[in-house]
C-alpha positions in Angstrom: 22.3 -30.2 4.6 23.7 -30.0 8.1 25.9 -27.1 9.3 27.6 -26.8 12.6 25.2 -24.8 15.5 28.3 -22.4 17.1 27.7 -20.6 13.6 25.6 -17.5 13.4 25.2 -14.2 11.9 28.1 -12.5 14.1 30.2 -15.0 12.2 29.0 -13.7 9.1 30.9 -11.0 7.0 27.7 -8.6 7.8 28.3 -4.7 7.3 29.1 -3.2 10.8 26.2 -0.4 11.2 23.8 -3.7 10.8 25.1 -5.9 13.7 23.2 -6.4 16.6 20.1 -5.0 15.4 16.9 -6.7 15.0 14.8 -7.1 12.1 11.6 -5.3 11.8 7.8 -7.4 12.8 5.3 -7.6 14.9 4.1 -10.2 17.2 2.1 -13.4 15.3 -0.1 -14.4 17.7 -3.2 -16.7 17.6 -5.5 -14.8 19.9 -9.4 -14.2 19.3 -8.9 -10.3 18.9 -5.8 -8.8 16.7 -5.0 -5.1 16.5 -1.5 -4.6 16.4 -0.4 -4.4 13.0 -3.3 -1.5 11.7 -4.8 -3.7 9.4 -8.1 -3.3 7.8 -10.0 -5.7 9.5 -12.9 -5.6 6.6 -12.3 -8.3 3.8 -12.6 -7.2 0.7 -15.9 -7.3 -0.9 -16.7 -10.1 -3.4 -17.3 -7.7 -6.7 -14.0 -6.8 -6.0 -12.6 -10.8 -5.4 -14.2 -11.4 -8.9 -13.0 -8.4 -10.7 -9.3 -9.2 -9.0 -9.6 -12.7 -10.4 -11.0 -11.6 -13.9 -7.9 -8.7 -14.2 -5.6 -11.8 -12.9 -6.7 -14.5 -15.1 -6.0 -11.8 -18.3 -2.3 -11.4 -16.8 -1.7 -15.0 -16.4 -2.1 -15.3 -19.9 0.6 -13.1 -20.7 2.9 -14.3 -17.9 5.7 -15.7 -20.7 6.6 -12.1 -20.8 8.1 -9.3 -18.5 5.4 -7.3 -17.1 5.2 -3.5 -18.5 8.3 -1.9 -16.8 7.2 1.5 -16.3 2.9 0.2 -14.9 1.8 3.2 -17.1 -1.6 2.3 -16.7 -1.4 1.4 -13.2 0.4 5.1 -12.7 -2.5 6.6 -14.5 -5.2 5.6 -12.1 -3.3 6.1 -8.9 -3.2 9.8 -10.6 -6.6 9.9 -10.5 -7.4 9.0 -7.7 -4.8 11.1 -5.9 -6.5 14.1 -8.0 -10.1 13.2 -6.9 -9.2 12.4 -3.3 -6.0 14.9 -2.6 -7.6 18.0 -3.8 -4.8 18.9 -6.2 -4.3 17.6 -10.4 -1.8 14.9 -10.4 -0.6 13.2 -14.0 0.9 9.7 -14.5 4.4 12.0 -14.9 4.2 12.7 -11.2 3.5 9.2 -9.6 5.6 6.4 -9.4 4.5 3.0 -7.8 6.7 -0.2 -6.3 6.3 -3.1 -3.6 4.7 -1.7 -1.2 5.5 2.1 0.2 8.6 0.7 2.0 9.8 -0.1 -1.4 9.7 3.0 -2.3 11.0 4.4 0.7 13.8 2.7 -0.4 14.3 3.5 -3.5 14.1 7.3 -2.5 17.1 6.4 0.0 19.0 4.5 -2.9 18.3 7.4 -4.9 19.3 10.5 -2.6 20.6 9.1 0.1 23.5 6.4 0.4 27.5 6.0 1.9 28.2 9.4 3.3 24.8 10.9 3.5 22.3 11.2 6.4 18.6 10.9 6.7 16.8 12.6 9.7 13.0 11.6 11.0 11.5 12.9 14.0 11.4 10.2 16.4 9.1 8.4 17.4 8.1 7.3 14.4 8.0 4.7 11.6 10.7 2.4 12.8 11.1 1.6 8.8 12.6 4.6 7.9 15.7 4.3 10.3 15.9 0.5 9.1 15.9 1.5 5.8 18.0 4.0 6.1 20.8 1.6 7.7 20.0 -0.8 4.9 20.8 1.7 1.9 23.9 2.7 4.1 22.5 6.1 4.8 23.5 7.4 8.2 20.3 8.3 10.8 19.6 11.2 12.7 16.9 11.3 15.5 14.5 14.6 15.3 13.4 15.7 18.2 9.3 16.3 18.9 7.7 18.1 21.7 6.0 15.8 25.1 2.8 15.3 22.7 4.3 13.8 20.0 3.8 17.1 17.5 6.8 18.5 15.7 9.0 21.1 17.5 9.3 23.1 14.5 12.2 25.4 16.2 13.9 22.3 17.2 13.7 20.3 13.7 15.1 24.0 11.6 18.1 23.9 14.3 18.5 19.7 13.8 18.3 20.7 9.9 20.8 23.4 9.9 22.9 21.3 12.3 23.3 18.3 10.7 22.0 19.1 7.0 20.6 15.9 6.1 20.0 15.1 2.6 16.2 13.7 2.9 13.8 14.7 6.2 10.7 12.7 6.9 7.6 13.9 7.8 5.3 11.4 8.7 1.5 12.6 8.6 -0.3 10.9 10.5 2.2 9.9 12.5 3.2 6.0 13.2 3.1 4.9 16.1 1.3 8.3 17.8 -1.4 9.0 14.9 -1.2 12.4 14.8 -1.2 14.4 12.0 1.3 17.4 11.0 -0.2 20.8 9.8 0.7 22.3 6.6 2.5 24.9 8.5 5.1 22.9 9.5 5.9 21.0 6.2 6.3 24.0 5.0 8.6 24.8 7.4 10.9 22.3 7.6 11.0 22.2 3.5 12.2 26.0 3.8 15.1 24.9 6.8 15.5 21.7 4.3 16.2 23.6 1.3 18.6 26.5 3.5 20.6 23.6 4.1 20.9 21.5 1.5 19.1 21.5 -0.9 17.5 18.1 0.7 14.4 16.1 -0.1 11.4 16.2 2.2 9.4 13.0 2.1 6.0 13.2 3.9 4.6 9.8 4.1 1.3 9.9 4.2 0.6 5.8 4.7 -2.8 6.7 6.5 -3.9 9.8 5.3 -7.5 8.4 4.1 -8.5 8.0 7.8 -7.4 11.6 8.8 -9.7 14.2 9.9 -7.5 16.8 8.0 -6.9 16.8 4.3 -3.4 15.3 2.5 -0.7 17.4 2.0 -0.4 16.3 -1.5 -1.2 19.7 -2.9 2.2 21.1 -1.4 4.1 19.2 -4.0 3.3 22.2 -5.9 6.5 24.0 -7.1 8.3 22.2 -4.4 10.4 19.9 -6.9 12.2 18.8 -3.1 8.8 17.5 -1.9 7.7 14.1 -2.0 4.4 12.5 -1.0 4.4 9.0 -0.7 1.4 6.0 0.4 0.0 3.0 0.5 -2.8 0.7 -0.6 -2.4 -1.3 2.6 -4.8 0.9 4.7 -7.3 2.5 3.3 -7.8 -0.3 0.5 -7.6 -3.5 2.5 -5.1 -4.6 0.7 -1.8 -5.4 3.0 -1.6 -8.4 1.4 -0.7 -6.7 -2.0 2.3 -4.6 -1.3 1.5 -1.8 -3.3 2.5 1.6 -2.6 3.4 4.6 -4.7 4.6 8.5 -4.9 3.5 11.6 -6.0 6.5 14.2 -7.0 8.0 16.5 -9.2 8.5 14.5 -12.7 12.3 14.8 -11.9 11.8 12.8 -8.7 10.2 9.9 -10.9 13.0 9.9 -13.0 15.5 10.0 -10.6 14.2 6.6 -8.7 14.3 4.9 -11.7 17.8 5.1 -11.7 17.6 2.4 -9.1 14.4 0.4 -9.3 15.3 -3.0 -10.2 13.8 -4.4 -13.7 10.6 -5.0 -14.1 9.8 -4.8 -10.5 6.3 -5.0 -10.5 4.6 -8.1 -11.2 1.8 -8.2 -14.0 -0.3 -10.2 -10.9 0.5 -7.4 -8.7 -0.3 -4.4 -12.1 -3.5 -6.4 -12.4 -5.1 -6.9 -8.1 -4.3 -3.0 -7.8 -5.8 -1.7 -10.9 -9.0 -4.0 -9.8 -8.9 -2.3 -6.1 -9.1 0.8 -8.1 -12.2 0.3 -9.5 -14.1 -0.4 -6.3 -12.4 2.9 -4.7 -15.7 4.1 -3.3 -17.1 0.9 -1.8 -13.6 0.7 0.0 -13.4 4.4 1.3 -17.2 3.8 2.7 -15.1 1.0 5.1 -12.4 4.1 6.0 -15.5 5.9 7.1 -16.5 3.3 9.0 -13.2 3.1 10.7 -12.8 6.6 11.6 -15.8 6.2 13.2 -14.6 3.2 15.4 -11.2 4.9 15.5 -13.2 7.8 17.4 -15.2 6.1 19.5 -12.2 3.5 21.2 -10.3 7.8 21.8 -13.8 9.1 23.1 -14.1 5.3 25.4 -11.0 5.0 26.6 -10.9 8.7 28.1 -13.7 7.7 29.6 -12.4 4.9 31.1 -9.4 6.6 32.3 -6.8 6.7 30.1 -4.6 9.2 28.5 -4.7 9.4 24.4 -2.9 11.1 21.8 -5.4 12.7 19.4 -5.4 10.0 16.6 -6.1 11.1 12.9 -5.1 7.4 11.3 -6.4 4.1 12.1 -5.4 3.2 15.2 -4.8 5.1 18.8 -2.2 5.6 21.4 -3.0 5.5 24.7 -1.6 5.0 27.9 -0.2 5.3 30.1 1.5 2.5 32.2 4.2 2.1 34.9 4.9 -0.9 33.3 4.3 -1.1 29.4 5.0 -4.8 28.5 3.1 -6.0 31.4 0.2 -4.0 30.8 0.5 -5.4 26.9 0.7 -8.9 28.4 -2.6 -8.3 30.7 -4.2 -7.5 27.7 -3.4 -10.1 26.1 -4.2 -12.5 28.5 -7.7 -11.6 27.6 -7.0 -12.4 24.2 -6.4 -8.8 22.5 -3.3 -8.4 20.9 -2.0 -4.7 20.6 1.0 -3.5 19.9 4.0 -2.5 22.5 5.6 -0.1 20.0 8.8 0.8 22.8 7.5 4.3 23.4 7.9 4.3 27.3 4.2 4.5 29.0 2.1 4.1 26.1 0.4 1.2 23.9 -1.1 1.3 20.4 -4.1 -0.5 19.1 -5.9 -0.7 15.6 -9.3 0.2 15.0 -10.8 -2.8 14.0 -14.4 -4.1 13.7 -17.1 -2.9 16.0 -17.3 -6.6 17.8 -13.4 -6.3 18.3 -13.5 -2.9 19.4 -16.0 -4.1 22.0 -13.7 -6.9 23.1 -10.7 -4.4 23.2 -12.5 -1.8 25.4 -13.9 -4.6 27.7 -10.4 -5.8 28.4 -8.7 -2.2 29.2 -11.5 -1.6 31.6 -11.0 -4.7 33.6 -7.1 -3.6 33.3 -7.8 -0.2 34.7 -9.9 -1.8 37.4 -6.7 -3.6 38.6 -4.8 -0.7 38.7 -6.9 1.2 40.6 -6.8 -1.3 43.5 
């Protein structure tokens, strides 16, 4: 089917607050070294591969029918593991798990936010949440943060009372800046959130496994407002399984099932998670190995020079440049890809394996040695 080439999406009967933007990615490149998309570079471990493919094969042979609607089971482990890792008891009634955390994301935007209501996040930080946002047709307010990148808690209870959005994020650690946000000033901005509103506070928590502070999960905790969400992209390896889920008030479950589509999660997908699971020690040894190599590129690239931004997830911020997109291209030309994330002056780059590490830190020193000429 051919169709004419002066035709394109301006042409299109798209809604207005989505023209002329850009869809969300990353750079694909095929380069030896890649850290820009804060993967976790460790495969995951052959037990696991089997047990995924044992749990699998037992779905497949019920694919003939819809998968169980509500993942009880699934729910059920992801509460215990949030209640052995997060320091606080969690029950299947408080979790809630879709396609991935921006799925659910979403869903908390379909659910409380919408035509004629507002979101606010304190920028910069996950791009998502604005894209999202625009995609539920929830208008989007930029939160200011202080010069290094921490929450300006003054600032966010006047933007609050200002503009009394009907959900906040929080996100702790922070994407793209990796820092994390003290309990203090959650607690904060629920209080302004609530003065205001009421409004839901969603602290995502995406890579809270590699922080050197503990979740904030256990704030939930008569905070019926308050939601926690993550991820089993990071700390579990598994980006490739879109699997991410929510801890709230029961109320908050309820409430996004208003408008999860049917039978939303796959039986295939049910069956890989509750395998990762299992193996949730074996895989949080590889976080600590991370955090490790997530310390040492901080402790090496201040040697070397550079300005960073304390990091608590998997993957730093450092910086910083005259010129950010040619300093990402100099890198690259020495085949490291990281990732220009638009904040003016600074770069971000993934912990990865100790080899990679290596390659990256080689190639920022030869950059530094340019610039000092």
């Amino acid at each position: 089917m051919s169709f004419g080439t002066d035709f394109g999406i301006d042409d299109l009967p798209v809604r207005d607050e989505l023209r002329g933007k850009s869809p969300y990615g990353a750079p694909q490149l095929d380069v030896p070294v890649q850290l820009n998309t804060n993967e976790n570079p460790y495969p995951l471990p052959e037990p696991l591969v089997a047990r995924i493919a044992e749990r699998v094969a037992e779905a497949a042979r019920g694919l003939n029918r819809y998968p169980d609607r509500d993942a009880v089971e699934l729910r059920t482990e992801l509460a215990r593991y949030l209640t052995h890792t997060g320091k606080h008891p969690v029950a299947v009634e408080n979790v809630w798990a879709a396609n991935g955390s921006n799925e659910v994301l979403q869903q908390l935007l379909q659910t409380f936010g919408g035509p004629g209501r507002t979101a606010i996040g304190f920028e910069p930080s996950y791009s998502m949440h604005a894209l999202i946002a625009r995609g539920t047709g929830t208008g989007w307010i930029s939160g200011p943060r202080n010069e290094d990148f921490t929450i300006d808690v003054a600032a966010a209870e006047k933007a609050i009372a200002e503009h009394r959005p009907d959900v906040v994020f929080i996100t702790s650690p922070n994407n793209p800046t990796g820092t994390a946000v003290a309990a203090d000033t959650v607690l904060a901005v629920y209080e302004a959130a609530q003065a205001a509103g009421p409004s839901m506070v969603v602290v995502d928590e995406a890579y809270v496994e590699f922080s050197h502070r503990d979740s904030l999960l256990p704030l939930i905790e008569g905070r019926p407002n308050l939601v926690v969400s993550r991820t089993m992209s990071k700390a579990f390896g598994a980006a490739g399984l879109r699997l991410g889920y929510l801890a709230a008030h029961p109320a908050v479950v309820d409430a996004v099932q208003l408008v999860r589509l049917p039978y939303h999660l796959s039986a295939v997908t049910q069956a890989t998670a509750l395998a990762a699971l299992e193996h949730t020690d074996t895989l949080l040894g590889y976080v600590e190995q991370l955090k490790a190599e997530r310390d040492r590129l901080v402790t090496e690239l201040r040697a070397t020079g550079y300005e960073v931004t304390d990091s608590d997830a998997n993957f730093v911020q450092f910086g910083k440049f005259p010129d950010t997109h040619a300093a990402w291209r100099r890198i690259l030309d020495r085949g490291v890809l990281v990732r220009d994330n638009g904040v003016p002056g600074w770069l971000r780059v993934t912990a990865g394996t100790p080899e990679e590490n290596d390659a990256f830190l080689d190639a920022v020193r030869e950059l530094m040695k340019e610039q000092e000429r």
